[in-house]
TORFIFI-246852 format. One record per residue (C-alpha): y, x, z. Coordinates in steps of 0.001 Angstrom, whole numbers, padded with zeros to 6 digits, always signed. Each point is the difference from the previous one (the first is absolute). Example, Ala and Ser with C-alpha at 12.3 -4.5 7.8 and 13.67 -1.06 7.14 Angstrom:
2
-004500+012300+007800 +003440+001370-000660 
END
This chain:
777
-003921+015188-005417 -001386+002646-002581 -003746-001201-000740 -002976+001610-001810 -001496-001984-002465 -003201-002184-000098 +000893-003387+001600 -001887-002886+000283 +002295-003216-000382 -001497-002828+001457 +001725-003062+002255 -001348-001745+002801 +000821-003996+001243 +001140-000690+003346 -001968-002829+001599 +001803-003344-000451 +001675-000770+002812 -001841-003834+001026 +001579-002810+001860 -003471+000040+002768 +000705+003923+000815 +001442+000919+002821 +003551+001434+000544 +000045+003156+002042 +002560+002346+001471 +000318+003448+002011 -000118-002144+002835 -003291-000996-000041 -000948+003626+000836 +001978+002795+000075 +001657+001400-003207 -002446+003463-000427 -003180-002658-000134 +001355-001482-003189 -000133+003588-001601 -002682+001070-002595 +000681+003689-000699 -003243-000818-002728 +002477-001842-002463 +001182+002194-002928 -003138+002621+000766 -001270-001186-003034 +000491+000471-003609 +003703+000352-000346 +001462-000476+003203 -000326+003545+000973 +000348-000392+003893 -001979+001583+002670 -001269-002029+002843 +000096+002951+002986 +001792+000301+002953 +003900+000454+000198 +002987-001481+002015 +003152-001337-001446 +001475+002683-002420 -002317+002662+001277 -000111+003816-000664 -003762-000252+000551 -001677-002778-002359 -003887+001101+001033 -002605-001685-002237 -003036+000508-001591 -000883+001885-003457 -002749-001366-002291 +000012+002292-003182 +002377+002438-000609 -000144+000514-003776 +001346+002903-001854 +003955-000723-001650 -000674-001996-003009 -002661-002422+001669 +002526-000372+002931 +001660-003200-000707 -001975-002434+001353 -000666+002207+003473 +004137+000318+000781 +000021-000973+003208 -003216+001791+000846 -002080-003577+000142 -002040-002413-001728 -001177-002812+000763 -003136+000465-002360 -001057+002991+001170 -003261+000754+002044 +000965+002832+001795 +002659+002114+002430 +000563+003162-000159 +001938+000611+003241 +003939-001528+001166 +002960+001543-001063 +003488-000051+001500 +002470-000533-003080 -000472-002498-002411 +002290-002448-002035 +000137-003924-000033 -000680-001343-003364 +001745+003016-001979 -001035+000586-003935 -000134+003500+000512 -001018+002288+003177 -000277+002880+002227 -001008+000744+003656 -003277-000860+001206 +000769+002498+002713 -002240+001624+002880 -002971-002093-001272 -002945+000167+003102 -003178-001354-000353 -002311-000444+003308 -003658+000958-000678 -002977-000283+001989 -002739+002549-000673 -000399+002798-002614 +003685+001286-001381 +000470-000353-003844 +003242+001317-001526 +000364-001582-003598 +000969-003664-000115 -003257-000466-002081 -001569-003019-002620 +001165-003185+000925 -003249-001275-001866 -002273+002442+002464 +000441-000657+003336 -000384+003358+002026 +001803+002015-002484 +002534+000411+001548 +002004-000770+003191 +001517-003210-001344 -001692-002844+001136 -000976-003789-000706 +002080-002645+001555 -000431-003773-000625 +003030-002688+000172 -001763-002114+002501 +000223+002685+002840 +004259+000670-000924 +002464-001288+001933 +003859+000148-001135 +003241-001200+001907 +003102+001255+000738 -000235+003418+001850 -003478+000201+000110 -003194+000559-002441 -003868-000076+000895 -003080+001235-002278 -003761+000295+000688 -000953+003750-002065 -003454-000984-001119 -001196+003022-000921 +000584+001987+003611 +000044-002983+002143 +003599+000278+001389 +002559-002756+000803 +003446+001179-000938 +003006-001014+001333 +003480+000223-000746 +003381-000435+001355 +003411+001760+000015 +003595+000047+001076 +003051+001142-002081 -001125+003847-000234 -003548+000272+001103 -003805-001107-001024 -002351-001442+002511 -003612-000162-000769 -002581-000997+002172 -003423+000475-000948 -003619-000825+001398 -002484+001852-000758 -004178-000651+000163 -001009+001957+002912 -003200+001761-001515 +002446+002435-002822 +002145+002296+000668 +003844-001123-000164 +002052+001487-002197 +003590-000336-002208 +000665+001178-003432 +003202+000982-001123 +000565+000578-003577 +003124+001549-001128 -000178+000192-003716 -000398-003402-000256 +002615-001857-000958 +001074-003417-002268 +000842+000898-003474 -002376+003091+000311 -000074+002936-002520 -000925+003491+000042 +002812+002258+001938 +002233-003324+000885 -000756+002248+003792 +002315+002957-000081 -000899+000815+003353 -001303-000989+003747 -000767+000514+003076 -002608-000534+002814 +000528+001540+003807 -002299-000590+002875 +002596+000300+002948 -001214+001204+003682 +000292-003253+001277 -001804-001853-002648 +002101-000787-002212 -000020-000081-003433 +003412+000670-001977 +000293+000799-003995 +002099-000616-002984 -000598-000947-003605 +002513+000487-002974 -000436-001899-003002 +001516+000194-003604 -000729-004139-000543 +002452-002026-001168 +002181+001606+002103 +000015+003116-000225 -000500+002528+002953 -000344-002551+002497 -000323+001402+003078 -002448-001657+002765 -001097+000996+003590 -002138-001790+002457 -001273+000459+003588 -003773-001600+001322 -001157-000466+003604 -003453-001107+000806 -000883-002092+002808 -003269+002330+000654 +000117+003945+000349 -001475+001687-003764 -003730+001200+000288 +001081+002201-002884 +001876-000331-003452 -000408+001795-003092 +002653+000633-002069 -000457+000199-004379 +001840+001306-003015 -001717-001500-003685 +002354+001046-002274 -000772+003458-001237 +002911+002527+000443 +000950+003915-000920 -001621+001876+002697 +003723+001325+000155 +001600-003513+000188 +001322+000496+003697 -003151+001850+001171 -001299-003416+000924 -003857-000697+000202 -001926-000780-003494 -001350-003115-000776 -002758-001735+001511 +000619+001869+003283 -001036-001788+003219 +002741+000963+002382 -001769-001014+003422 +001809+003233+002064 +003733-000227-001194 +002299-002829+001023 +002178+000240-003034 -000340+000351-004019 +001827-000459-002579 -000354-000981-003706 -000259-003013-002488 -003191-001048+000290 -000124-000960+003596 -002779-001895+002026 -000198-000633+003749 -002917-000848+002151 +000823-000472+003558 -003844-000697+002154 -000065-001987+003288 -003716+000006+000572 -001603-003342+001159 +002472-002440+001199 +000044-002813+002055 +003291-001693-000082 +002132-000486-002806 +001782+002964-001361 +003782-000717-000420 +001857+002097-002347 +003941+000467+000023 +001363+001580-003481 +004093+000613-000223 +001995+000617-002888 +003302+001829-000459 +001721+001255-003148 +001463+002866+001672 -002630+002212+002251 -003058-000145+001731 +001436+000085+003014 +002071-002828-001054 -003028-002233-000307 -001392+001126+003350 +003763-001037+001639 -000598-003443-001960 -003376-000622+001487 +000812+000274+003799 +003063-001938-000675 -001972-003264-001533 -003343+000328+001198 -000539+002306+003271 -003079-001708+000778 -003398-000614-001487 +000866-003773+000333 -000935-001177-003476 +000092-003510+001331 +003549+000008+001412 +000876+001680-003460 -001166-003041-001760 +001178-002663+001870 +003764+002141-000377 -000472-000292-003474 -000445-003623-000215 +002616-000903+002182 +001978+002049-002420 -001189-002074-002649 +000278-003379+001614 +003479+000721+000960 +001080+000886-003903 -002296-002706-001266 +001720-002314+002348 +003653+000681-002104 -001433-003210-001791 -001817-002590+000953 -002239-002278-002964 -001419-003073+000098 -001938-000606-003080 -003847-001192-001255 -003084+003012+000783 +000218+002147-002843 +003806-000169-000407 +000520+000616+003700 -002556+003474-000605 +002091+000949-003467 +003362+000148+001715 -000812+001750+003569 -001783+002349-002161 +002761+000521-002106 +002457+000343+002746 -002551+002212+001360 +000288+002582-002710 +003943+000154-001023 +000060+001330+003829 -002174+003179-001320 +002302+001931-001693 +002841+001646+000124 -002268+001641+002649 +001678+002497+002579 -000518+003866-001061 +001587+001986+003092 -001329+001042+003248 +000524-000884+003758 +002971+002293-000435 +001356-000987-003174 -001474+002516-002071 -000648-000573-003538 -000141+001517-003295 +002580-000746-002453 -000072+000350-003837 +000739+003505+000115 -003389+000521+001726 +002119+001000+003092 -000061-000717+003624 +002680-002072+001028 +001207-002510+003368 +000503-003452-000437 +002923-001271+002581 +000478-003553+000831 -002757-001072-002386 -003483-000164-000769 -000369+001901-003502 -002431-002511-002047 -002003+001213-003703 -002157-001686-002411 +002839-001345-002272 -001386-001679-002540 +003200-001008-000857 -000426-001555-003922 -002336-002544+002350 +002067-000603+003078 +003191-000935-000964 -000604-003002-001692 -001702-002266+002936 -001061+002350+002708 +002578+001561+001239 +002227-002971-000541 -002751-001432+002456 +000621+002384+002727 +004272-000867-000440 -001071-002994+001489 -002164+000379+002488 +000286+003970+001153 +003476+000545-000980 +001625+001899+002537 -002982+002824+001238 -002191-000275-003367 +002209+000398-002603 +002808+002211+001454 -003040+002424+000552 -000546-000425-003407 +003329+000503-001337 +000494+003187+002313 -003051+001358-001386 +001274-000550-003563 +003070+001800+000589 -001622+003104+002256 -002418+000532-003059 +003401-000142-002537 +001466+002443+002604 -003057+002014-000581 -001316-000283-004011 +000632+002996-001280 +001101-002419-003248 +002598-002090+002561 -001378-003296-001059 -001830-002409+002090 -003464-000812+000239 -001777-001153-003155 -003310-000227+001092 -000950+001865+003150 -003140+000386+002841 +000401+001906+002871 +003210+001816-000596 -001227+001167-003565 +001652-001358-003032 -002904-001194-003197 +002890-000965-002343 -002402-002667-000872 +001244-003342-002245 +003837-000641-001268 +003178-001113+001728 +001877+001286+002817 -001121-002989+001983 +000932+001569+003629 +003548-001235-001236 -000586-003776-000315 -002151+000256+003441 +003768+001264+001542 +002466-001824-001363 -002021-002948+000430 -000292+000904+004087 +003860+000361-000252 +001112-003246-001860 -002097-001807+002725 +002243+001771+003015 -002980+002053+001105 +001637+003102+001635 -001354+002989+001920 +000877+003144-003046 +002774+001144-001092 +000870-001822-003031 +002609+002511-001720 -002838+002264-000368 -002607-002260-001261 +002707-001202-002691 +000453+003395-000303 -004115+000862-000563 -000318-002970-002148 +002760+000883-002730 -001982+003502+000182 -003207-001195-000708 +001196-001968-002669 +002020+002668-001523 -002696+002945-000262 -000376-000101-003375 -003664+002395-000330 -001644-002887+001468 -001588-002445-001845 +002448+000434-003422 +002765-001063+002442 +002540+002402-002254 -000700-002298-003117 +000165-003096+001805 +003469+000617+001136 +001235+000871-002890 -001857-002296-002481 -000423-002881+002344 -003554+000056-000115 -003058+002630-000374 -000510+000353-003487 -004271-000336-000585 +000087+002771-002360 +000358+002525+003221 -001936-002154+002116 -002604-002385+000224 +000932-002049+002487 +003144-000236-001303 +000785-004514-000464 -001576-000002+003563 +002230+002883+001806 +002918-001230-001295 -000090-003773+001442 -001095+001379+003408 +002718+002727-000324 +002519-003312-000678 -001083-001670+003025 +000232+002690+002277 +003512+000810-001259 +001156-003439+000821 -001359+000564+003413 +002327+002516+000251 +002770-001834-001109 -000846-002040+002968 -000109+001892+002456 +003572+001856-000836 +001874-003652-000860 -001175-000661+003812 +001487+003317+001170 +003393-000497-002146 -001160+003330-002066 +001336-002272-003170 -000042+003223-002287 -004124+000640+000553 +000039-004005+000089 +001006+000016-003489 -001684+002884-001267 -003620-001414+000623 +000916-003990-000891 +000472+001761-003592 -002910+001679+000255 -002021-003106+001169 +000771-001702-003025 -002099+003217-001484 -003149-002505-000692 +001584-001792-002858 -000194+003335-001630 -003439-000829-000749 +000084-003584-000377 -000361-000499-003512 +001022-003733-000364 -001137-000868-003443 -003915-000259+001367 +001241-000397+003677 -002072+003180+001350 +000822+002981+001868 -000853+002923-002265 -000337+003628-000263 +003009+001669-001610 +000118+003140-002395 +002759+002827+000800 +001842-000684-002810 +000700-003923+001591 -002873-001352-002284 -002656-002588+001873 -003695+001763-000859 -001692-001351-002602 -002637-001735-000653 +000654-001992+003357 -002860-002160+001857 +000950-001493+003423 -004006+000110+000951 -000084+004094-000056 -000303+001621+002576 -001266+003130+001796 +000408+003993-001661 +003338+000092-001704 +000656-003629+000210 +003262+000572+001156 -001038-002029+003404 -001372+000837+003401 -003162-001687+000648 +000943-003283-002180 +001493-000994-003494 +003165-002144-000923 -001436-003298+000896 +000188+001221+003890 +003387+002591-000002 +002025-002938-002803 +000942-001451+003098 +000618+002248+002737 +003892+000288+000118 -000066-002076+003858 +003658+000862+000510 +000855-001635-003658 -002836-002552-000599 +003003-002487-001383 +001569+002876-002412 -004191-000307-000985 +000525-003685-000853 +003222+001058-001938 -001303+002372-002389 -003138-002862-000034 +002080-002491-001101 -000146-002272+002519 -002592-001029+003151 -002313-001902-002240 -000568+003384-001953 -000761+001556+003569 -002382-002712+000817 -001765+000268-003288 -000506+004104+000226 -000805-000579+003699 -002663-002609-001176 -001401+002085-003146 -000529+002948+002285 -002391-002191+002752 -001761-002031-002184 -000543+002704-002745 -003969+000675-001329 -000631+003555+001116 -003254+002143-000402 +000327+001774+003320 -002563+003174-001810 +003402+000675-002003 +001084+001131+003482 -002863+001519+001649 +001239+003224+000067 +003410-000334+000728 +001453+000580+003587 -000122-002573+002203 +000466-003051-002656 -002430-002240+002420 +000570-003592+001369 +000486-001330-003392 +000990-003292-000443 +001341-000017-004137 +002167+003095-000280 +001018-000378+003220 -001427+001869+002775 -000304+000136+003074 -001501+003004+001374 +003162+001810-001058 +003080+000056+001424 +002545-000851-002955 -001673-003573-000372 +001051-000901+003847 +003033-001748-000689 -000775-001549-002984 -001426-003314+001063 +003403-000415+001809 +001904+000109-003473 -000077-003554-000148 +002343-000583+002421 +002948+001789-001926 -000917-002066-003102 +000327-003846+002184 -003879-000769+000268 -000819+001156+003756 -002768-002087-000774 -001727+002242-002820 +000542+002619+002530 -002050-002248+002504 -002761-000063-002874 -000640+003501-000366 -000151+000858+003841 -002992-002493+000309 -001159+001798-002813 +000753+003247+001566 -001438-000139+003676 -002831-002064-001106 -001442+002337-002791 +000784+003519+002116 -000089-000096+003310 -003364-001512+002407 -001088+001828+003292 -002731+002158-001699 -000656+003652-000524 +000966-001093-003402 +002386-002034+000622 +003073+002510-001287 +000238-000041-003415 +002093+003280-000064 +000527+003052+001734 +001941-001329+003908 +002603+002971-001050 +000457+000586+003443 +001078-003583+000990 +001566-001181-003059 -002416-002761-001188 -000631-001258+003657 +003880-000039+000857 +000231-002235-003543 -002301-002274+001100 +001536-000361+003678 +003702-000308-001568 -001839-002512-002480 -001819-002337+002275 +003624-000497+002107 +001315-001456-002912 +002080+002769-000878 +000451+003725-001794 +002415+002970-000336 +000494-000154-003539 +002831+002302-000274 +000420+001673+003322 +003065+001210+000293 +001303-003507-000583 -000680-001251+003681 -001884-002844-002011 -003151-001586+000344 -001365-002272-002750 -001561-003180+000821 -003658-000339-001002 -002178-002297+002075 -002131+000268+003091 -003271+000751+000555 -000069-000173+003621 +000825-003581+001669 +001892+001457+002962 +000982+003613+000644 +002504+001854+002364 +001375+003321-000630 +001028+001199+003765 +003287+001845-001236 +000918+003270+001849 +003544-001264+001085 -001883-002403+002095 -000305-002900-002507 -002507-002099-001295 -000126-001041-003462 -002594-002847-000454 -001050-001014-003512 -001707-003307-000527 -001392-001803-003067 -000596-003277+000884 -002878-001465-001928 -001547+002961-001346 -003320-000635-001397 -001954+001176-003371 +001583-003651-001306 +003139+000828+001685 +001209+003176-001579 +003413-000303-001192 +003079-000571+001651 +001674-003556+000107 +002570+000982+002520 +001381+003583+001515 +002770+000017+003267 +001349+002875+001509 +000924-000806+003455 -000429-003780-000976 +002153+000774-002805 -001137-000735-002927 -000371+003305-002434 +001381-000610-003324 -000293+003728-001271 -003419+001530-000908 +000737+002606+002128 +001092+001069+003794 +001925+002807+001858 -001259+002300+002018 +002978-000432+002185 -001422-003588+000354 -003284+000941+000955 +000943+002255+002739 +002166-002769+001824 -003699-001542+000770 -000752-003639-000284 -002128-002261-002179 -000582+000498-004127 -001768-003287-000661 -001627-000511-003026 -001393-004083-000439 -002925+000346-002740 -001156-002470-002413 -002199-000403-002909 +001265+001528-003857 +001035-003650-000246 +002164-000505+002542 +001863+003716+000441 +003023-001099-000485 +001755+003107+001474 -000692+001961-003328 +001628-002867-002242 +003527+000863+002126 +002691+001850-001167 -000125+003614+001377 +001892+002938+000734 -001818+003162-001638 -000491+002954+002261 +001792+003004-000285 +001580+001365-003304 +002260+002644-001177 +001637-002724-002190 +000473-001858+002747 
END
């Protein structure tokens, strides 16, 4: 997804996997326990290690520094790991994204003397953050524990789909107390608050709003806290200075201790419980439609002040989803892949109420029926691995949710396209493609049902027809973007390509042969910018002229690629990988460019401040989506075993079960879900195609409970760090003499067995294969 600049690139190397360590599977405790939420908190990984259930409205967590816009980067998901201290729990946050938002309803529990500025992290007391150390945090599934150093609290947290739990113990010689701070927010700048909202009710409790002009713009947020203890008192702030006509509200500064509402963009919150005893507990809802919407979520998930029966919900929750597959592998393998499983089942995260409430991308109220309406689309990310992920194991519930989200926000864009990039109803038009159209038709081909499929057709040939979005006009009627009028231009028009052929897909299954063979022309669109007389992708001039003077390292501003450079987008044409080898000149001429681009001498400072070029390994890269398939390449060419190579290479250099240990942003799922698909010994290189490549294992045993009922058990026989290429492959106890398999065969259950041998002896890769998919086929 979009990026700001400044990236470190660094990799990282998985511990070898040693004939005296132990194998270990979900069964040896339940699934949650193999869960660190800590991996990816570091560096690059961008994920935050809070409290959340599977695809959960509320993802509560807590913020270290929030930074002003341009030092943002590094603090996307509100976390990290290197940071000293908290500055409260918010509700919103994103899993591994490049860019952010939310951070919303951030409280911070206090114990003494109120301060109302965030304060020096480098002088404790400052402010009302607070010092935390590592050693007293505790992360799993559903749940998150901290000791706040500085006030002598233990904070808990839990939550369920739509509501924040907190528990938190306080020293009994200070008064108790909660902060809540609504100006801050993740990606902070001056006036990103439009407006909010703070109201003491009769009863106790608190309700407000908060609209934001972020990333999305005029987000709309409201909330509803309960207390376990009646309020001593509560004061009530506004810091940002206002016309003492602006509304007639109260000037800055003002300590509002005898109103129960104000209103403003500087809001602050401090709600006084005197000297407690037992642990406060702390129930926060969210809604995007009303306060009163969040108050009807609340006593519909959590009525009581259990906080303990709201945790152990949560990780049954998790166990059960966690449970979809079941790995038996060595220690730090075992923690990489529950982990990873762990967060592709963050996001799409529900965004409607009890009632099925939820703001659409017209920024109006509407009703879901018959589905849960699900947000945070970062769809450029997702439909490579992730949701391909979910088509297998949460076909039916997860992804026609999905898909009937897509098509209520087409029904409500005020452009009639579907999502590009969207969080919580709102549309950020970030990154390129029209990438909610591969995530259908690829649903479709594999017979999963539950939407109408003439009007997702329908929304897709829209979306890929409005011709003000991203140079679409040109494209159709050059046949690519021309870089001249855009600078993403090389990059935009292979993604456009694929997508197209998606399309063409999706109709040829529904007999619509005239759409059908309207898009299959247009997915031949990447050749366009194939300029076979260097064997690159390049940018193209207007007047049907490649740019010059070309270099296939550039990248960045007016590159004419998205986040990358020709040695990464060359190759991505998945639906035509052997019209690639064509215009090549043949697989050896694949292997070679394949080859140059791994092993090439790079200075990664030539990249520092590009987006999101991390994970290098040569030119390609990792951290970034358009490398993913790449290693699979192989295949297509006859050398499965090359392909076997650079996996090793892969999982060992960029993935380890350490804050760190994500070389690149998670995007939401879309790294883990490529290393899940990857240690199975398979990966969606085209979806669309209802084809898997064949890779190699990771993982000596591992069974994918399918949600027809069927178990699909994957073995690799032999598997050690010696052992790491495939001698043998049956499907079945068939043997496999394709470097691929179906999906149809996957979902019929049974036993993919992979037999693994040394480099020497894998004589599966010196067998004639069957490529994978192809439109020359």
């Amino acid at each position: 997804m979009r990026r700001l600049p400044g990236i470190v690139i660094k990799s990282f190397s998985l511990l070898v996997v040693l004939a005296c360590v132990p194998i270990l599977s979900a069964q040896t405790g339940s699934p949650s326990t193999m869960v660190d939420p800590m991996i990816g908190t570091g560096p690059d990984g961008h994920t935050f290690p809070g409290a959340t259930v599977p695809f959960g409205m509320v993802q509560l967590s807590p913020d270290t520094q929030i930074r002003s816009f341009r030092q943002s980067y590094k603090w996307a998901a509100g976390y990290r790991y290197e940071d000293t201290t908290i500055l409260g729990f918010s509700h919103t946050h994103f899993s591994g994204a490049g860019h952010s938002d939310l951070g919303d309803v951030l409280l911070q529990p206090i114990s003494g003397d109120v301060r109302l500025e965030p304060g020096d992290i480098d002088k404790p007391g400052s402010g009302y953050r607070s010092r935390f150390s590592h050693e007293s945090e505790k992360a799993a599934p559903g749940y998150y524990a901290v000791s706040l150093l500085d006030y002598g609290i233990q904070a808990e947290l839990t939550a369920t789909a739509r509501v924040g739990v907190h528990r938190y113990s306080y020293p009994s010689d200070k008064p108790a107390r909660v902060l809540m701070d609504l100006r801050s927010s993740i990606y902070n700048y001056p006036g990103k608050v439009l407006w909010s909202r703070i109201r003491v009710r009769p009863d106790g409790t608190v309700t407000g709003m908060r609209e934001t002009r972020g990333w999305a713009p005029g987000r709309q947020l409201y909330f509803a806290i309960r207390f376990s203890q009646p309020m001593k008192g509560h004061s009530l702030y506004d810091r940002e200075p206002l016309p003492v006509e602006y509304h007639g509200f109260r000037t800055p500064g003002t300590t509002a201790e005898d109103t129960q509402s104000i209103e403003g963009r500087g809001l602050i919150a401090s709600f006084d419980f005197g000297m407690v005893k037992e642990a406060l507990v702390v129930k926060v809802a969210i809604s995007p439609v009303s306060e009163d919407s969040a108050v009807a979520n609340m006593d519909a998930e959590v009525p009581a002040f259990d906080f303990d029966a709201v945790h152990k919900a949560a990780t049954s929750a998790w166990d059960r989803q966690l449970g979809l597959i079941d790995f038996k592998a060595e220690p730090a393998m075992l923690k990489n892949l529950y982990t990873a499983l762990y967060h592709s089942l963050l996001a799409p995260s529900l965004s409607m109420d009890v009632d099925g409430g939820y703001r659409g991308p017209d920024n109006q109220v509407h009703y879901a029926k018959g589905f849960r309406y699900v947000s945070s689309l970062s769809l450029w990310d997702t439909y490579r691995a992730e949701q391909p992920l979910m088509t297998l194991i949460e076909p039916e519930q997860r992804t026609s949710d999905l898909i009937q989200s897509l098509l209520a926000s087409q029904r409500e864009s005020p452009f009639g396209i579907l999502p590009i990039w969207q969080f919580q109803g709102i549309e950020a038009w970030c990154m390129i493609g029209y990438h909610a159209v591969p995530e259908i038709a690829d649903a479709y081909v594999k017979g999963i049902r539950g939407f109408d499929a003439d009007e997702a057709l329908k929304a897709m040939v829209a979306s890929a027809n409005y011709g003000p979005y991203g140079n679409l006009e040109e494209y159709k009627k050059l046949g690519y973007v021309p870089v001249d009028h855009d600078a993403e231009a090389a990059s935009k028009t292979v993604e456009y390509a694929f997508d197209d052929w998606t399309i063409a897909r999706m109709a040829q299954a529904m007999k619509r042969t005239d759409i059908a063979a309207t898009f299959d022309r247009r997915a031949a669109n990447w050749k366009n910018n194939f300029n076979a007389s260097d064997g690159f992708v390049e940018p193209r001039l207007a007047n049907g002229e490649f740019r010059k003077p070309f270099d296939p390292t550039r990248a960045g501003e007016d590159s004419g690629f998205t986040e990358g450079n020709a040695w990464q987008y060359s190759w991505y044409q998945p639906q035509d990988e052997q019209g690639l080898i064509q215009l090549l000149g043949g697989k050896q001429q694949l292997i070679a460019k394949l080859d140059a681009m791994f092993d090439a001498k790079v200075d990664p400072a030539k990249y520092a401040d590009v987006e999101d070029m991390a994970g290098m390994m040569g030119q390609y890269v990792h951290g970034n989506e358009p490398s993913h398939h790449l290693a699979y390449l192989y295949d297509y060419a006859g050398e499965p075993l090359r392909t076997q190579e650079r996996l090793r290479q892969i999982v060992e250099s960029q993935y380890r079960p350490t804050p760190d240990g994500l070389v690149g942003n998670d995007d939401l799922g879309q790294m883990s879900a490529w290393m899940i698909f990857t240690s199975l010994g398979f990966y969606p290189v085209a979806p669309g195609s209802n084809e898997y490549v064949i890779g190699r294992p990771f993982v000596s045993r591992a069974a994918l409970h399918l949600p027809n009922g069927k178990t699909l058990t994957v073995v690799a026989e032999n598997l050690s760090s010696s052992n790491a290429f495939i001698q043998s492959v049956t499907l079945n106890g068939k043997p496999l003499t394709r470097t691929f398999v179906r999906h149809e065969e996957l979902m019929r259950g049974g036993e993919l067995h992979f037999v693994m041998s040394s480099k020497a002896d894998a004589t599966w890769s010196t067998q004639p294969h069957e490529a994978p998919y192809s439109m020359t086929k």
